[in-house]
ROSEKE-678200 format. One line per 2 residues: number of its first residue (from 1); their letters; for each residue x, y, z of C-alpha. Coordinates in nm, 4 decimals, decimal comma. Layout:
BEGIN
NUM	a	X/Y/Z  ...
//
This chain:
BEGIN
1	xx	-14,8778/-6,9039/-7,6926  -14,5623/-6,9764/-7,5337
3	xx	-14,5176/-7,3626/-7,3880  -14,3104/-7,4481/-7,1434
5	xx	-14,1624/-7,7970/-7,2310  -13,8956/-7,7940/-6,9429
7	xx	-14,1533/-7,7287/-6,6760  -14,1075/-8,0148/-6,3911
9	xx	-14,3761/-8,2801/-6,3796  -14,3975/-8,5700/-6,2215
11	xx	-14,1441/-8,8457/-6,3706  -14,2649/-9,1266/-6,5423
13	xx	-14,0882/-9,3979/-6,3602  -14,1763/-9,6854/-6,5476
15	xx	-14,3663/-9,4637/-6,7453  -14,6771/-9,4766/-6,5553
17	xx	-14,7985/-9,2218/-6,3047  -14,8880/-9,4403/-6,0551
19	xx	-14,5506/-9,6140/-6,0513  -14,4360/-9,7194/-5,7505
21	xx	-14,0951/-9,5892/-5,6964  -13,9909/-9,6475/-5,3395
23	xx	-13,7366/-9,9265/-5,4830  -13,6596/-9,7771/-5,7984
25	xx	-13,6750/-9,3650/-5,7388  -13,3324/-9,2993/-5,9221
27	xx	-13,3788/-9,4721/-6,2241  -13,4314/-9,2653/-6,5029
29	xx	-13,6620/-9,4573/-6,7524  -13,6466/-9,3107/-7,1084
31	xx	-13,7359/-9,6505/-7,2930  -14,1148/-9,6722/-7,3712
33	xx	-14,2603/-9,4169/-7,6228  -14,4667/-9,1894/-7,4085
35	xx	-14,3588/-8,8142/-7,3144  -14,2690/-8,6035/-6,9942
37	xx	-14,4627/-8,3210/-7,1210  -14,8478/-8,2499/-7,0035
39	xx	-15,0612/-8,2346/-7,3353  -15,1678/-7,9731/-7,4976
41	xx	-15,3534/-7,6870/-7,1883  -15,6574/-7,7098/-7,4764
43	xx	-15,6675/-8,0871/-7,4127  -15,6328/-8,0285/-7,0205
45	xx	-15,9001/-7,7555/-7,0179  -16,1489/-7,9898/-7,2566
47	xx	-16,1082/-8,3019/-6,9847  -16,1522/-8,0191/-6,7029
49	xx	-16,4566/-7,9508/-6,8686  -16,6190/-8,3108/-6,8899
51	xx	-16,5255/-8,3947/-6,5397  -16,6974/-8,0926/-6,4179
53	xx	-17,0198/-8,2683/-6,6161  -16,9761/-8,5518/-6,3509
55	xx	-17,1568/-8,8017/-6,5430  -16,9302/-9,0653/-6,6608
57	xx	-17,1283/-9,3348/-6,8139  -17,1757/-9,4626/-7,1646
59	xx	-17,1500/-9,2063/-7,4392  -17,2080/-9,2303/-7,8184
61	xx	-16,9351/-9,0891/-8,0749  -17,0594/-8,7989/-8,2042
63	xx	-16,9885/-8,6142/-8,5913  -16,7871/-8,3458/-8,4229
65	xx	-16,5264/-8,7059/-8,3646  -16,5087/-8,7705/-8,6913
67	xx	-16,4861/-8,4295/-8,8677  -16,1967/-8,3552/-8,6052
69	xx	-16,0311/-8,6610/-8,7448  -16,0827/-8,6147/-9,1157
71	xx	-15,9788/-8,2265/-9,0646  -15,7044/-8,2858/-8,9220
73	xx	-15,5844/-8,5463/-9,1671  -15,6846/-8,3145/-9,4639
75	xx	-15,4923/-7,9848/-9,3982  -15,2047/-8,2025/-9,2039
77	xx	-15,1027/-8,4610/-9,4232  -15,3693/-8,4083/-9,7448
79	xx	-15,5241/-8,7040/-9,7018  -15,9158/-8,7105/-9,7711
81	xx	-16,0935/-8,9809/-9,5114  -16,4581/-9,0226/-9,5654
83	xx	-16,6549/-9,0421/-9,2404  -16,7502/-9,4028/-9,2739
85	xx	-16,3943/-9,5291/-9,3428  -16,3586/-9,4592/-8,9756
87	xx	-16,3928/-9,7563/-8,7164  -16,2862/-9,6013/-8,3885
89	xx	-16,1346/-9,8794/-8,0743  -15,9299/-9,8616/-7,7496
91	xx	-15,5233/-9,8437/-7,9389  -15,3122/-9,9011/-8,2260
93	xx	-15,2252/-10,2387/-8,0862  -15,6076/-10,3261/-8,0558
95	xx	-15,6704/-10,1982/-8,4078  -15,3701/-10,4403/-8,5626
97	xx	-15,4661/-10,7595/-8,3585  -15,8135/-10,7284/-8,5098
99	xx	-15,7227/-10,6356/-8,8696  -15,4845/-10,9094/-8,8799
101	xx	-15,7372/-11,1529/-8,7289  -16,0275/-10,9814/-8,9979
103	xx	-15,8124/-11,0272/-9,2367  -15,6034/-11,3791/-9,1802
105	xx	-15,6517/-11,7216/-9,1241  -15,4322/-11,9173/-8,8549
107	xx	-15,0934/-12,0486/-9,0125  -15,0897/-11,7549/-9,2610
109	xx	-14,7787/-11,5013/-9,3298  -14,7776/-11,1299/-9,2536
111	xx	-14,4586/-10,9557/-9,3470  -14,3006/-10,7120/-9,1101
113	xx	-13,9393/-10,4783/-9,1860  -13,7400/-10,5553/-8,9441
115	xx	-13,6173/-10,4154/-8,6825  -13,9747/-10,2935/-8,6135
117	xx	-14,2044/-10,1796/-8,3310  -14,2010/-10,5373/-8,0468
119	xx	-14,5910/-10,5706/-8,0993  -14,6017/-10,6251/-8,4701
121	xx	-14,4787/-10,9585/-8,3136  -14,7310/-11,0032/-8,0345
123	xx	-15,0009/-10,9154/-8,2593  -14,9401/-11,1668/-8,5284
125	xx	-14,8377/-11,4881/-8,2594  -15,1806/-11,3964/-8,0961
127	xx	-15,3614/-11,4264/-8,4134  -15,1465/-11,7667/-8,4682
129	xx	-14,9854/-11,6215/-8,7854  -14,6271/-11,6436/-8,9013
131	xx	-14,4390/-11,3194/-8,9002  -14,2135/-11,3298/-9,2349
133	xx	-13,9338/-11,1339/-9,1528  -13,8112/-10,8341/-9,5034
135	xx	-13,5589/-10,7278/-9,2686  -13,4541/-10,3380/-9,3579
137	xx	-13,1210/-10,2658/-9,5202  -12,8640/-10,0866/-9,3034
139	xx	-12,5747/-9,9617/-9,5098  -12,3490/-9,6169/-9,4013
141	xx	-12,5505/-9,5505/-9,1241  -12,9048/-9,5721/-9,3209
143	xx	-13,1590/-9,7777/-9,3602  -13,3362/-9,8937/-9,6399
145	xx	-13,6539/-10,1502/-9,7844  -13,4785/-10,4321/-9,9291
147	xx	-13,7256/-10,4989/-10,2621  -13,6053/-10,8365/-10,3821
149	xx	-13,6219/-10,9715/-10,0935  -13,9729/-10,8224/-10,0376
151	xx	-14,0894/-10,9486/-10,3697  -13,9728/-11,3090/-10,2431
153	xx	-14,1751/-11,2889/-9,9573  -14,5003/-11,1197/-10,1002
155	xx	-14,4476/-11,3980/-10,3567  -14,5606/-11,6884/-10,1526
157	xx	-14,9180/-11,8048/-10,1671  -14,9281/-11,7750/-9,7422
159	xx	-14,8327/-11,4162/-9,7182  -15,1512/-11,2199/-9,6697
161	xx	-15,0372/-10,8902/-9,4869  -14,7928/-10,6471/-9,4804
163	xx	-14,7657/-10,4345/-9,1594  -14,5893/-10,1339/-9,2502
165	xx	-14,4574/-9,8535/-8,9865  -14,4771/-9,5651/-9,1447
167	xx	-14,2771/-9,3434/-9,0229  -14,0372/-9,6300/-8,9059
169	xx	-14,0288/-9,7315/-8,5128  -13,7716/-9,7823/-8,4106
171	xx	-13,5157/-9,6664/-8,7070  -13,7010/-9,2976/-8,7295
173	xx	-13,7479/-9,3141/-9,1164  -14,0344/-9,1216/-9,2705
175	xx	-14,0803/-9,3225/-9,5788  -14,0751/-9,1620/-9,9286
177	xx	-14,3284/-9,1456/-10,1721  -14,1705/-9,3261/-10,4231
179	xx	-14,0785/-9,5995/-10,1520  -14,4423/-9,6085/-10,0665
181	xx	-14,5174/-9,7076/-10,4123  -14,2917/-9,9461/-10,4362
183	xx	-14,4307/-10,1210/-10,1555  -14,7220/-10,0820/-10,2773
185	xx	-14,7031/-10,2354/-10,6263  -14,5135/-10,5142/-10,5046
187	xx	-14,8105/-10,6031/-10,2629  -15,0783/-10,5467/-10,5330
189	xx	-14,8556/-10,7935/-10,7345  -14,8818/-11,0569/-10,5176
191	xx	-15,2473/-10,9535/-10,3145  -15,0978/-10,9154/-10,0000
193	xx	-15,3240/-10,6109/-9,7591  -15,1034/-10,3277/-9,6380
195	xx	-15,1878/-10,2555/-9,2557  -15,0504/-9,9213/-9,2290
197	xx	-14,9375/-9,8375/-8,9019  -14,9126/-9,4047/-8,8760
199	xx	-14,9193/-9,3106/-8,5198  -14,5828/-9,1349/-8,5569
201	xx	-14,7267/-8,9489/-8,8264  -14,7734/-8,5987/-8,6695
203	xx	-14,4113/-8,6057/-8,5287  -14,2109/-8,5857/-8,8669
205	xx	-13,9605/-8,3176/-8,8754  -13,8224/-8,0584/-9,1233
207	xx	-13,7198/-8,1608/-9,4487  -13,9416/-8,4921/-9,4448
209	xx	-14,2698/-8,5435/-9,4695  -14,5365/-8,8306/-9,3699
211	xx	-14,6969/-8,9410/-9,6563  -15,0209/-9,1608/-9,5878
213	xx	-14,9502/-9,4937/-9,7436  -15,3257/-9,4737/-9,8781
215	xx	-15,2982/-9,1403/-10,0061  -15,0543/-9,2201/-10,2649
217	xx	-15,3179/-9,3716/-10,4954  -15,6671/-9,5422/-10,5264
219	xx	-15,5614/-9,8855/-10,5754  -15,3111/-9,8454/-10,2544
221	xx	-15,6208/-9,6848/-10,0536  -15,8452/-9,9726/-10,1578
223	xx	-15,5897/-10,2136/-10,0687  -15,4815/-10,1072/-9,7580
225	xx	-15,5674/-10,0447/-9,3737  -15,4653/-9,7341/-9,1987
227	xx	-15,4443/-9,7257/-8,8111  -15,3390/-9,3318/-8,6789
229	xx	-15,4095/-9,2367/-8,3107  -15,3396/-8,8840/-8,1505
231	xx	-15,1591/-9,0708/-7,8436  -14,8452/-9,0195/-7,9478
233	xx	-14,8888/-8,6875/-8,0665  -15,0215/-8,5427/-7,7553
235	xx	-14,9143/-8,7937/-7,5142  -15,2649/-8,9318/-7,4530
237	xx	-15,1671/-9,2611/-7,4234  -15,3134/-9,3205/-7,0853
239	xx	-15,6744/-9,1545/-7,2603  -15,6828/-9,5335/-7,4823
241	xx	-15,8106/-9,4189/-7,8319  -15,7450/-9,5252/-8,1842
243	xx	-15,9011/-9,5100/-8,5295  -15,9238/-9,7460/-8,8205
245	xx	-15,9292/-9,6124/-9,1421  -16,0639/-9,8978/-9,4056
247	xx	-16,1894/-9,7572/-9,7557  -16,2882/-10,0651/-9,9121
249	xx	-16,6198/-10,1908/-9,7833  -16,5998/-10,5772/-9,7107
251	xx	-16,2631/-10,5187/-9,5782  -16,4033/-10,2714/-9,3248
253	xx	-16,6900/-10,5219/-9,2138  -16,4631/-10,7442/-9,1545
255	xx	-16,2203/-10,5558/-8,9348  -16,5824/-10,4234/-8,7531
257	xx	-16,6561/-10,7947/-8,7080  -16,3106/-10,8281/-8,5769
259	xx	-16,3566/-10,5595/-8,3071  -16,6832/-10,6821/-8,1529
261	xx	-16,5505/-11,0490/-8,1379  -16,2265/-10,8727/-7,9411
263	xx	-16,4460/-10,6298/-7,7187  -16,2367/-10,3423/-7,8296
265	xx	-16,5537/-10,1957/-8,0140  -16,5868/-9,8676/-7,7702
267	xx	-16,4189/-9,5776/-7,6184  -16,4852/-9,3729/-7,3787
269	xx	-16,5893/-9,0271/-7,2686  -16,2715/-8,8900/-7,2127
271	xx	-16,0811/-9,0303/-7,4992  -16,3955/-8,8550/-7,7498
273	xx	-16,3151/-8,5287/-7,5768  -15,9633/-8,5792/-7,5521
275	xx	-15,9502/-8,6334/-7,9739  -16,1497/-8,3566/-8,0685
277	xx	-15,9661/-8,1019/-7,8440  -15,6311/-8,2425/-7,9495
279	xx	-15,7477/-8,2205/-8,3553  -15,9305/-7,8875/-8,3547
281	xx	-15,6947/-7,6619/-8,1040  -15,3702/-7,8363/-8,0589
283	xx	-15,1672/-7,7482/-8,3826  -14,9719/-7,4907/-8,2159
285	xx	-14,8883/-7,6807/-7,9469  -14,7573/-7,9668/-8,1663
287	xx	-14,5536/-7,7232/-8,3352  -14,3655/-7,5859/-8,0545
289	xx	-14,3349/-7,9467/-7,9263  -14,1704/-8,0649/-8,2286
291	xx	-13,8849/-7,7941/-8,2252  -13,8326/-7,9054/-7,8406
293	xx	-13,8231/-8,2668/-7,9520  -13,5878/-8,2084/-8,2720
295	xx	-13,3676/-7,9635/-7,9869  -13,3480/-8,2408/-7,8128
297	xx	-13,2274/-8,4724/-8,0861  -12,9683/-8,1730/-8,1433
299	xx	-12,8028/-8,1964/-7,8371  -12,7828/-8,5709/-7,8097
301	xx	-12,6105/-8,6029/-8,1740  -12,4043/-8,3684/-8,0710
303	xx	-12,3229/-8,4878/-7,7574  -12,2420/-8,8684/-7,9228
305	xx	-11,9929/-8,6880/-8,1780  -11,8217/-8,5509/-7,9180
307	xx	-11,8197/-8,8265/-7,6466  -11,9180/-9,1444/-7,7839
309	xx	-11,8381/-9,0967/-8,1831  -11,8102/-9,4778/-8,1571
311	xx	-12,1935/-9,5237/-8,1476  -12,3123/-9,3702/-8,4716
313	xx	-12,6732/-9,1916/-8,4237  -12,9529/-9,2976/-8,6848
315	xx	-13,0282/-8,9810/-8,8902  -13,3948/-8,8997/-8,7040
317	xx	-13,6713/-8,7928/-8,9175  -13,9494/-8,8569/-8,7153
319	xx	-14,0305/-9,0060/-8,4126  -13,8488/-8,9237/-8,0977
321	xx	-13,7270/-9,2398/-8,0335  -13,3391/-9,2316/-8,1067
323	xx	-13,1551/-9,5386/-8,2783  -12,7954/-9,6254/-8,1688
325	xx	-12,5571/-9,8108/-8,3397  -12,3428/-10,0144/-8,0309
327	xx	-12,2055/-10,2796/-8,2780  -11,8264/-10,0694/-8,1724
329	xx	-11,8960/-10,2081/-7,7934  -11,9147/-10,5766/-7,9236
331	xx	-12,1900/-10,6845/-7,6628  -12,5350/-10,7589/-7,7081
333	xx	-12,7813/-10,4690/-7,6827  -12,8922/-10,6724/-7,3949
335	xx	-12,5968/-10,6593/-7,2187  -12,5823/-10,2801/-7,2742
337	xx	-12,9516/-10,2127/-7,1644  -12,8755/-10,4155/-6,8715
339	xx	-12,5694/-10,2034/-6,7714  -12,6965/-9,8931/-6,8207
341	xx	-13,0024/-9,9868/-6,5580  -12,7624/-10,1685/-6,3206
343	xx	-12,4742/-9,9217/-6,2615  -12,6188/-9,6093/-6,4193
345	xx	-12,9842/-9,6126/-6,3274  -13,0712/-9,5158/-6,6551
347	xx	-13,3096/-9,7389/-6,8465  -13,3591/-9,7697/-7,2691
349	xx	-13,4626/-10,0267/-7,4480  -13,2421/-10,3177/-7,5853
351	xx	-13,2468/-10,3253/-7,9623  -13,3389/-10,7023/-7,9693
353	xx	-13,6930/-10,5956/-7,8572  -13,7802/-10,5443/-8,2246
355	xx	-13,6260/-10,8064/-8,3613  -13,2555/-10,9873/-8,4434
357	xx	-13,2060/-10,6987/-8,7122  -13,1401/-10,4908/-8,3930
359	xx	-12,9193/-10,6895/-8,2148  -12,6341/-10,4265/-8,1584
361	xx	-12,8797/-10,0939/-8,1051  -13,0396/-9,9485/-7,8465
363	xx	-13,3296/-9,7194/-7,8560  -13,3008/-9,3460/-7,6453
365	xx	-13,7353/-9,2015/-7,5649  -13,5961/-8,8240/-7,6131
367	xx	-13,9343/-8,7029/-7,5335  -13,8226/-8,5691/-7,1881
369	xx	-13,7204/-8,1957/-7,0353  -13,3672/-8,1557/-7,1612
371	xx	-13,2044/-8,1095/-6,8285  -13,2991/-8,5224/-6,7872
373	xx	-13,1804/-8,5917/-7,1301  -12,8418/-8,4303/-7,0660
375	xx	-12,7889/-8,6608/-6,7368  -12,8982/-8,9557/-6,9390
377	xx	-12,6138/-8,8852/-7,1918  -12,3223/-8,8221/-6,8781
379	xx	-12,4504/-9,1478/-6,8034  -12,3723/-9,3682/-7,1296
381	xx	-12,0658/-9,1451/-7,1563  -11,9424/-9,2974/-6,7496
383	xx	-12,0721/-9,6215/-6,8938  -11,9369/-9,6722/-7,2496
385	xx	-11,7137/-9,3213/-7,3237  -11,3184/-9,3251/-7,4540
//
C-alpha cells in the first residue's frame, strides 16, 4: 500500500490539535517529538471500529494486548518478553516516575547521559532524587559514553539507577551492542538498576540497529527495567499508553506498587485498540514512514552543507529529532530558539532543555510533510546563513 506522507493535515500548532492559533497561526512549531502524519489507516480503521461500539466505559486488557506486544518485540528487535513481565500505564514518563520511586529512596542518585530527554530531570526531582550527571562525549561531531567517568559515578554508595535512552534523545544515537555491555557491566559492578528508556526504538534507520538493553544478556535483563510505547512510532501520543517490561519478580512488584500509589495503573479503551492495531498491521506503514523520515533528514543535511556548513548536523541514526551544533553562532541555544520564534516564526527547541551538555544545540522535530521542513530551513538560513 502506497502512503501518502505529504498529504495536508491539520498543523500541530503547539503540537496539539486543539491549539488555539488565532495569536500564533504562522508559527511553525517543529520542537516537541510528535508527527504531522495521521497513523497508520489500520490504526484509524481499528478506533473507527470501537467508537462505532459506543460504549466507552471501563475495559479489561485482554491476551490479544500482550501477544501484540511480545510479537512485535520478537520478530522486530528479537527480544523474547514473557507475558507477565508486562505492567501496562498511561506513558513513558508515568512508567519512569514510578520505577524510579519503586526503586529509590529520597536523597538517592540516578545517573543520566547528558544531554538527554528534559524529563529524565522532572522525573527524578519529583521523586526527590539527585540526578548525577555522566555527561556524553562529543568529539568530531560524535558522541560518545564516557566510561571512567561512568564508573566514578556508579561507584558511589547513593547511585541506585541508571536511566538510559536508548536510542539517544536528543543526540539520535542507536547504541551498540558492545556499548550496551559496557554499561551494563559497569552497573552490575556497582548494583546500580538500568531503567531503559526505548520508545525510539522502532524508528532506527539503515545501517543501525536498536538493540534492547535487556536482550543483550540474562544478568542485564534481570537487572534492568525496560519502558517501550508505540506513541512515537505511530504518533499515538494523544491515545496515552505505555508498557513496563520488568523480568525480575520483586522488582516488578515493586514498580506495580509504584503505579497504584501514582494512579497511573490503567488505560483505556482506545489506547488497547490503538496497540494491538498498531503491533499486528502497522509494519508496512512504519516502513514507508521511516524512508519519508530518513528523506527528510536527507534534505536538511544537505541543505545545512550548502547554506549553513557552520552548524554541523549530528549524524542521525534514529529518532527524527535532528541535533545542531550552533557553538559557530557564539550565543546561547536560548538566544537562538528565541530568534528563530521571534523574527522567523519558526519554533525548535533550545538545546539547554536537556541539560548544560547542550548549551550550544538546538533540536529540529523532522517528522513533518517536507514542503514545511523546506520553509523551516529558508528560515534558519534568513536567520543565521553566510
Amino acid at each position: 500500500m502506497k502512503y501518502n506522507f505529504d498529504k495536508t493535515v491539520i498543523r500541530r500548532g503547539s503540537n496539539s490539535y486543539k491549539w488555539d492559533t488565532s495569536k500564533d497561526e504562522e508559527i511553525l512549531p517543529l520542537w516537541v517529538a510528535d508527527m504531522d502524519f495521521q497513523t497508520a489507516p489500520e490504526i484509524i480503521d481499528a478506533l473507527h471500529k470501537r467508537v462505532e461500539h459506543g460504549v466507552f466505559g471501563y475495559t479489561k486488557v485482554p491476551p490479544a494486548y500482550f501477544d501484540a506486544i511480545t510479537s512485535w518485540f520478537q520478530r522486530r528487535h528479537n527480544f523474547t518478553i514473557d507475558k507477565k513481565w508486562i505492567l501496562f500505564t498511561s506513558g513513558v514518563v508515568p512508567a519512569l516516575s514510578a520505577v524510579i520511586k519503586a526503586l529509590s529512596e529520597p536523597s538517592d542518585k540516578v545517573i543520566v547521559q547528558t544531554p538527554v530527554y528534559n524529563c529524565f530531570f522532572s522525573s527524578i526531582r519529583n521523586n526527590q532524587c539527585i540526578a548525577e550527571l555522566n555527561d556524553l562525549i562529543y568529539k568530531d561531531g560524535a558522541y560518545s559514553i564516557d566510561y571512567e567517568d561512568l564508573e566514578r559515578k556508579a561507584a558511589d554508595p547513593k547511585a541506585k539507577l541508571l536511566l538510559l535512552c536508548n536510542p539517544h534523545n536528543p543526540v539520535g544515537r542507536a547504541w551498540k551492542r558492545e556499548e550496551l555491555q559496557r554499561i551494563g557491566e559497569i552497573c552490575l559492578r556497582n548494583n546500580v538498576i538500568i531503567i531503559s528508556d526505548e520508545i525510539h526504538c522502532d524508528l532506527v534507520y539503515e545501517g543501525h540497529t536498536h538493540i534492547p538493553f535487556a536482550s543483550v544478556n540474562e544478568e542485564f535483563l534481570q537487572n534492568s527495567v525496560t519502558c517501550i510505547a508505540p506513541t512515537k512510532t505511530f504518533n499515538l501520543a494523544g491515545i496515552q499508553v505505555a508498557n513496563i517490561v520488568a523480568a525480575d519478580e520483586k522488582i516488578r512488584a515493586k514498580i506495580d506498587k509504584a503505579l497504584n500509589i501514582n494512579e497511573v495503573c490503567e488505560i483505556n479503551v482506545f489506547a488497547v485498540e490503538a496497540l494491538i492495531a498498531a503491533y499486528n498491521n502497522g509494519e508496512d506503514w512504519l516502513t514507508s514512514l521511516k524512508t519519508y523520515l530518513y528523506e527528510n533528514y536527507t534534505v536538511l543535511t544537505g541543505f545545512f552543507k550548502e547554506y549553513l556548513p557552520h552548524l554541523p548536523v549530528i549524524k542521525l541514526e534514529a529518532t527524527y529529532l535532528v541535533w545542531v551544533d550552533c557553538s559557530a553562532l557564539q550565543q546561547t541555544s536560548k538566544e537562538i530558539a528565541e530568534t528563530l520564534l521571534a523574527k522567523e516564526k519558526l519554533w525548535v527547541n533550545e538545546g539547554t532543555m536537556y541539560g548544560e551538555a547542550g548549551k550550544s544545540f538546538i533540536r529540529i522535530n523532522i517528522a513533518t510533510q517536507r514542503e514545511n521542513l523546506i520553509r523551516a530551513l529558508e528560515k534558519i538560513r534568513n536567520a543565521y546563513g553566510k
